[in-house]
C-alpha positions in Angstrom: 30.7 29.6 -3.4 33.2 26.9 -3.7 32.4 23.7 -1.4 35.6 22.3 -0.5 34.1 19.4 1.7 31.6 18.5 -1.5 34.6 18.7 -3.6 36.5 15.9 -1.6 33.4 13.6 -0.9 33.1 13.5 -4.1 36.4 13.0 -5.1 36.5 10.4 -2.4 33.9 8.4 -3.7 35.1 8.7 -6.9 38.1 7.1 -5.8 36.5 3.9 -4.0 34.0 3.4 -7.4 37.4 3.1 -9.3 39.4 1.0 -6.8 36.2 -1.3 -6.5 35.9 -1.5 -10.6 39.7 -2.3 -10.6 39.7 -4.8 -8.4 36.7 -6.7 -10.8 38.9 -6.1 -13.2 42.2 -8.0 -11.6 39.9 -10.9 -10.5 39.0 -11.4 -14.2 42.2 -10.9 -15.1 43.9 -13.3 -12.7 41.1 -15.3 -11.5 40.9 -16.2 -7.7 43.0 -13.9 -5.7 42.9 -13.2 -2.4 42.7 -9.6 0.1 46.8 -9.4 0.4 47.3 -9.7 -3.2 44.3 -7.4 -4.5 45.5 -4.7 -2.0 49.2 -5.1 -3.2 48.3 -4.7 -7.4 45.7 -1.8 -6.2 48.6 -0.5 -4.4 45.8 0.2 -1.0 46.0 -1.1 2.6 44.7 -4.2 3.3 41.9 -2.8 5.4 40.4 -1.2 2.5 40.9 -3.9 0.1 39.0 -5.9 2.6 36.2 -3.1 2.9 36.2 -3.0 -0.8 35.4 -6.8 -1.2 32.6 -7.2 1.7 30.7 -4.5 -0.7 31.3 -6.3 -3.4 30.6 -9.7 -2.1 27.2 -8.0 -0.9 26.2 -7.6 -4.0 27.5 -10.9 -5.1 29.4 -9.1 -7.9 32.6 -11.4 -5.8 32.0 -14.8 -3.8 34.4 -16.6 -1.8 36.5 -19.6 -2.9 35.8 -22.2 -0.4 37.9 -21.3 2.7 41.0 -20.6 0.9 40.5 -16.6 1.6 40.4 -16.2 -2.2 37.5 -14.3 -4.2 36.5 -14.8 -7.5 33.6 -13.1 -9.7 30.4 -13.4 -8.4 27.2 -14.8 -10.0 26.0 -10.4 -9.9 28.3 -10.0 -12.7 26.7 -12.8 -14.6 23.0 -11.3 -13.5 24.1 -8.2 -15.3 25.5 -9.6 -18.4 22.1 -11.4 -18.5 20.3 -7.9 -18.5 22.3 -6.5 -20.9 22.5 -9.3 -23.4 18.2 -9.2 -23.3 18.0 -5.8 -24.3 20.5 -6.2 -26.4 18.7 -9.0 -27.8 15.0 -7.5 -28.0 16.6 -3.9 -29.6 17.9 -5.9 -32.3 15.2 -7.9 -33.1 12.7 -5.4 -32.6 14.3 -3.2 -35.2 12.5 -4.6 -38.7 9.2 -4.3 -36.9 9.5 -1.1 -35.4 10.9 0.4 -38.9 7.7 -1.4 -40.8 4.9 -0.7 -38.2 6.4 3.2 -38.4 5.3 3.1 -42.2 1.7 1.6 -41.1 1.0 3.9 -38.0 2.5 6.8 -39.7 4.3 7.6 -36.4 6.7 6.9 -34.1 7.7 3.3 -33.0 9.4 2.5 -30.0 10.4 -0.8 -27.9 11.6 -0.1 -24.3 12.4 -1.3 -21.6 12.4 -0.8 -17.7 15.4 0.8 -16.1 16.2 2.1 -13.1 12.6 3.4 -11.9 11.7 4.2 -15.6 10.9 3.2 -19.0 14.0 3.9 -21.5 13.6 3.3 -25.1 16.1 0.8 -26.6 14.9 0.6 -30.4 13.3 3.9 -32.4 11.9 4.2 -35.6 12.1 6.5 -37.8 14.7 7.8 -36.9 14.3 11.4 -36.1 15.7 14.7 -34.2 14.0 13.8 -31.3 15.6 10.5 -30.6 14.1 8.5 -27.1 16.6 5.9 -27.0 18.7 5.8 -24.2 16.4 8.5 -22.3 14.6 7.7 -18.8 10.5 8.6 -19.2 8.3 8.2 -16.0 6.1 4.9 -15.7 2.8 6.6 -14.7 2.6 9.3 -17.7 3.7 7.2 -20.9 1.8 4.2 -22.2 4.8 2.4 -22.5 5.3 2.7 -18.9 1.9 1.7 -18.2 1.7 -1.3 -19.7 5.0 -2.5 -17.9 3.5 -1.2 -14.3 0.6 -3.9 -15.4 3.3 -6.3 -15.4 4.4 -5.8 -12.2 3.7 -8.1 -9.1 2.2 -7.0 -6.0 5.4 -6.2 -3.7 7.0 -4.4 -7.3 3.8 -2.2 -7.9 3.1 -1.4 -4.3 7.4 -0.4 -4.5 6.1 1.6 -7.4 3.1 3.6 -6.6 5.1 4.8 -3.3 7.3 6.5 -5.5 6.5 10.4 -6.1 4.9 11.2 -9.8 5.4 14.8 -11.4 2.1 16.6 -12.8 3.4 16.9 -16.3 -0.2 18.3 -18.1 -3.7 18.6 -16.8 -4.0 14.9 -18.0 -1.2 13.1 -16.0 -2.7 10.1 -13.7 -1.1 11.0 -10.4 -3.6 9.4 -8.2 -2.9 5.7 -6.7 -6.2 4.9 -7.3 -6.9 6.8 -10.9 -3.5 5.2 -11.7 -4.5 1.9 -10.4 -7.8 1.8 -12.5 -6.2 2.8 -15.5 -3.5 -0.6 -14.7 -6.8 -2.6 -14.2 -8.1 -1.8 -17.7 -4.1 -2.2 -19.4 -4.6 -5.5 -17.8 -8.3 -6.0 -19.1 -7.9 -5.6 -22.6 -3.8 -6.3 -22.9 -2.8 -2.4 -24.5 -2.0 1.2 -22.9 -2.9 4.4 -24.0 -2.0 8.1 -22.8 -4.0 11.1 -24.2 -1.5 14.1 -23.9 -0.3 12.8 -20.2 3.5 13.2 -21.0 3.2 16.2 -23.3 0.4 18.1 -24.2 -1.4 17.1 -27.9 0.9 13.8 -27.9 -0.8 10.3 -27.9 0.5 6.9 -27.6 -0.3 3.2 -27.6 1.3 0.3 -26.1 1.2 -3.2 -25.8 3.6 -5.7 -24.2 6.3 -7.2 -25.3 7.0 -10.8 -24.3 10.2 -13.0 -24.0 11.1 -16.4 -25.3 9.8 -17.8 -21.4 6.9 -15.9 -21.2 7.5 -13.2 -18.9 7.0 -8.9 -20.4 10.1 -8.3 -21.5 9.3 -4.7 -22.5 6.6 -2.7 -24.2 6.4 -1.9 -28.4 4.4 1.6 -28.8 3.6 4.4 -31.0 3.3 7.9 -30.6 2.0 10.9 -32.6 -0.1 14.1 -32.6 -3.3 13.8 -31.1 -4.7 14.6 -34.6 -2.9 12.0 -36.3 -3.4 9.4 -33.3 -7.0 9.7 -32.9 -8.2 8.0 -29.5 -11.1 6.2 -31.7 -8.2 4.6 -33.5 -6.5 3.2 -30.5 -8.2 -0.3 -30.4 -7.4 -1.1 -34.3 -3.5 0.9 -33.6 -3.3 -1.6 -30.5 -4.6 -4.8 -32.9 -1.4 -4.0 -34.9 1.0 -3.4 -32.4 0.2 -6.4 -30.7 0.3 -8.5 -34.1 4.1 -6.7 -34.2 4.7 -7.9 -30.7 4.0 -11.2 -31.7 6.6 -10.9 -34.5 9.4 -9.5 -32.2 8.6 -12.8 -29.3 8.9 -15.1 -32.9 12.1 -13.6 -34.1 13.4 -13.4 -29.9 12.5 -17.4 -29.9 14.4 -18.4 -33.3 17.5 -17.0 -31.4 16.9 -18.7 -28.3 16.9 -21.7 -30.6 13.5 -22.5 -29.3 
């Protein structure tokens, strides 16, 4: 049955996301501007224009110039250029050592990182039909995810675990506690595993992934059959990945210029 008030919400949001990524635009385009001129080039009221900034100052994607009633870009647009340029960074670099260790482990070799509540892959090799890059995974069922939960502090865990986790096989950790023992134990000896907790018969180990100022920038992993990836293999598969983490922070570092 055809929604007509859906239909215009969403074409009313749609509207304010593109007035609000046009006026980012015009300020890096002109530079400081202030409400009246904004609202004139957008060809809005002045009322919304002003709307329009206050959510984007909130953000700090715009700041205020002094009290001249001007706006420029804010230090949130330099926060995400920042993200974007480290995964950008670590997917690159990563690349060579994902493609060898692939060879070695006779699976598949993956460095992610986290996004938006989830682990997303930024570097695969080989490359296959079932590609991972640029695809959302949950933290709790992939080892990946694991390992980067074990990174977490206190207030970003606890954020975490109150989130709801899907049941995807008999072997997902759902629990708080199961899933904070298994976090313990990722912490213990430095790698994650997951025995057919994503998908059923698929195995995968992971180890963490550091950045030039020491902090887990992401996680390097494999994954394979369960006959292939043998759970009395994961200590020596973990032993290599982390050897191949070391390689990735090395290469990362020579481009810091560090």
């Amino acid at each position: 049955m055809y929604n007509s008030d859906a239909t215009a919400e969403a074409r009313s949001v749609s509207q304010t996301v593109d007035r609000a990524l046009s006026m980012l635009t015009l300020l890096a385009r002109n530079g400081p501007s202030g409400v009246t001129e904004l609202a004139r080039e957008l060809g809005v009221h002045k009322s919304t224009a002003s709307r329009l900034m206050a959510a984007l100052e909130k953000y700090r994607f715009v700041e205020q110039v002094g009290n001249r009633g001007k706006y420029r870009l804010g230090f949130g647009i330099v926060r995400l250029a920042g993200a974007t340029a480290a995964q950008l960074d670590i997917a690159a670099e990563s690349r060579p050592v994902c493609l060898r260790l692939a060879a070695e482990l006779r699976g598949t070799v993956s460095v992610s990182v986290f996004e938006g509540g989830g682990v997303t892959a930024v570097a695969q090799e080989p490359s296959t039909e079932r590609n991972w890059i640029g695809l959302r995974a949950p933290l709790h069922a992939t080892a990946s995810g694991k390992v980067l939960l074990a990174s977490f502090g206190f207030e970003e865990l606890g954020e975490a675990l109150e989130q709801p986790r899907q049941r995807f096989t008999p072997h997902t950790v759902t629990a708080p506690g199961a899933l904070l023992a298994d976090l313990s134990r990722v912490r213990d000896r430095g790698w994650a595993s997951t025995s057919g907790e994503l998908e059923p018969g698929l195995n995968a180990v992971a180890v963490p992934v550091r950045g030039p100022g020491g902090r887990v920038a992401g996680a390097l992993s494999v994954s394979a059959a369960a006959e292939y990836l043998r759970s009395s293999d994961f200590p020596d598969i973990a032993r290599a990945l982390g050897r191949g983490a070391d390689e990735i922070l090395d290469r990362l570092r020579r481009l810091a210029g560090h």
